[in-house]
C-alpha positions as CSV (number, residue, x, y, z in Angstrom):
1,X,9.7,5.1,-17.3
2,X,9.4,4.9,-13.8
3,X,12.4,5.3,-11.2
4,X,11.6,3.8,-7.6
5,X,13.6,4.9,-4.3
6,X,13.1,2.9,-1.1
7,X,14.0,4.4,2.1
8,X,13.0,3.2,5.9
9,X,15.4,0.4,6.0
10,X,17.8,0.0,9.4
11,X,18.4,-2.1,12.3
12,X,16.0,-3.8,14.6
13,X,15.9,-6.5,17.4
14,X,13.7,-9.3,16.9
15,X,9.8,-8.9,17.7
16,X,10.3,-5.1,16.1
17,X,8.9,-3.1,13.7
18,X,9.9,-1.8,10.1
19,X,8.3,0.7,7.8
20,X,9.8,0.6,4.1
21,X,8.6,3.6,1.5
22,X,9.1,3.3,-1.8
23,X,8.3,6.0,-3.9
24,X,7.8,6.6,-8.0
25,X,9.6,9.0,-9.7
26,X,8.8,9.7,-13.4
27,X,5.3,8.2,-14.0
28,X,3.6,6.6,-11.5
29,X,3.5,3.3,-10.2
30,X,1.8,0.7,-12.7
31,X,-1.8,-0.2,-12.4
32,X,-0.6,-3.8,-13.2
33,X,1.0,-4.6,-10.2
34,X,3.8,-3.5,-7.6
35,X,5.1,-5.2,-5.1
36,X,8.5,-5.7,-2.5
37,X,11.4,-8.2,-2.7
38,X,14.0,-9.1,-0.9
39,X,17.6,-10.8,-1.1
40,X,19.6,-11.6,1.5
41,X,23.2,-13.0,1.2
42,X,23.9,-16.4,-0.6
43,X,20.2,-16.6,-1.8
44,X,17.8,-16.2,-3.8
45,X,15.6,-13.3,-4.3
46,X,12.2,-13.8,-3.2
47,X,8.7,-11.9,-3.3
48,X,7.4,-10.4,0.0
49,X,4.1,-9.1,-0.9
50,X,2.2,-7.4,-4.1
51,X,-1.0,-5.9,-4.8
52,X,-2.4,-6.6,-8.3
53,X,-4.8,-4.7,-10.8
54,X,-7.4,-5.4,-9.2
55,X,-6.2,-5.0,-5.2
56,X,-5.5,-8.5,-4.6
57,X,-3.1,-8.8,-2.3
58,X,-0.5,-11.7,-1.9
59,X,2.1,-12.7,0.6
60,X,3.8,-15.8,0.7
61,X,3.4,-17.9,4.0
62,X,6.5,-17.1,5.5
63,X,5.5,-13.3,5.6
64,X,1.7,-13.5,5.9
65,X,0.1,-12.0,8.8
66,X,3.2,-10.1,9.8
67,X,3.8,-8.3,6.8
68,X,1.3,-5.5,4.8
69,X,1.6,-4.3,1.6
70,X,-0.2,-0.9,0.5
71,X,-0.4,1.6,-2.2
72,X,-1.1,5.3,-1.8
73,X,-4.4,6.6,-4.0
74,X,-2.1,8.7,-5.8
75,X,0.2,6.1,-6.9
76,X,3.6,7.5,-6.2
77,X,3.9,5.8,-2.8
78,X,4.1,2.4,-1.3
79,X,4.7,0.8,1.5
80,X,5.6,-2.4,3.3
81,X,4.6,-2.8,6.9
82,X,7.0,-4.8,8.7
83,X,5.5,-6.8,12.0
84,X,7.3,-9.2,14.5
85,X,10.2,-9.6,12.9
86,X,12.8,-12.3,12.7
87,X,16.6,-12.6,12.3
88,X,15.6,-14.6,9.1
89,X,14.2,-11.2,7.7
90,X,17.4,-9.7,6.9
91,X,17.7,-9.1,4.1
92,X,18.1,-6.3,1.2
93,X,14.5,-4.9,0.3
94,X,13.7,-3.7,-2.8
95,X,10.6,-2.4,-4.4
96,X,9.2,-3.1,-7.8
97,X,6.7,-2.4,-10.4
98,X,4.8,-3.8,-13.9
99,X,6.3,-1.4,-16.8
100,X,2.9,-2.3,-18.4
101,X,2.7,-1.5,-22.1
102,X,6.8,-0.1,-21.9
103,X,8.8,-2.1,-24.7
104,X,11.3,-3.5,-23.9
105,X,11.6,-3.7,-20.3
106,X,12.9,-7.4,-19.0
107,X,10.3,-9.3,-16.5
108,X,10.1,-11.3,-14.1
109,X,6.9,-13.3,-12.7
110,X,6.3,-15.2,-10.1
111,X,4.4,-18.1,-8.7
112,X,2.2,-16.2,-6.2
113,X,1.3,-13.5,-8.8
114,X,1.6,-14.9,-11.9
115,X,-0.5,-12.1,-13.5
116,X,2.2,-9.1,-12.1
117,X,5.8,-8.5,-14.5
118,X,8.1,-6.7,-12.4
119,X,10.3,-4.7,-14.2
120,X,11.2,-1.7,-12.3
121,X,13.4,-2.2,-9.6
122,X,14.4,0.4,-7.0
123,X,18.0,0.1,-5.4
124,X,16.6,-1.5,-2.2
125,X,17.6,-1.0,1.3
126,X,18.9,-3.5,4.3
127,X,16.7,-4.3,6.7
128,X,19.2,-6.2,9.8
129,X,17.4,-7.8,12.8
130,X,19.1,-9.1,15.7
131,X,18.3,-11.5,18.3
């Protein structure tokens, strides 16, 4: 099992920066994938960025260039870099994981990353910026 915290979440104005943490309590983060979500009110939740077995990294094209994903060595942290950001990227961000070979664990996949089940969630944190 594998609990994830997120922290570095707060209030910006628009064009500003945002570091998010996430960090892996219990074993550490999967080898099959991690990545960030977020939610924000009255929609959907929706993929950010993720890194896969292999490195790959994906980011849909609302984020790319503006957003960075990226895993520690030691695989207990991770990160989302947070560029030039928008009104439209408030939101509640939340980190996840693959449980890998854990039974039992419910998954989601996605369209960008089809080869990455997220199944650890972490309790995520608001990220609000203002024009």
């Amino acid at each position: 099992q594998v609990q994830l915290a997120e922290s570095g979440g707060g209030s910006v104005q628009a064009g500003g920066s945002l570091k998010l943490s996430c960090v892996a309590h219990g074993n550490s983060l999967s080898t099959c994938g991690v990545g960030w979500f977020r939610q924000a009110p009255g929609k959907v939740r929706e993929l950010v960025s993720a890194i896969s077995r292999d490195g790959t990294t994906f980011y849909p094209d609302f984020v790319k260039d503006r957003f960075a994903i990226s895993l520690e060595n030691t695989k207990r942290m991770m990160y989302l870099q947070m560029n030039s950001l928008k009104t439209e990227d408030t939101a509640v961000y939340s980190c996840a994981a693959d449980p890998g070979s854990s039974a039992g664990v419910p998954v989601i996949r996605t369209e960008i990353c089809p080869s990455i089940a997220f199944g650890y969630w972490g309790q995520g944190t608001q990220v609000t910026v203002s024009s």
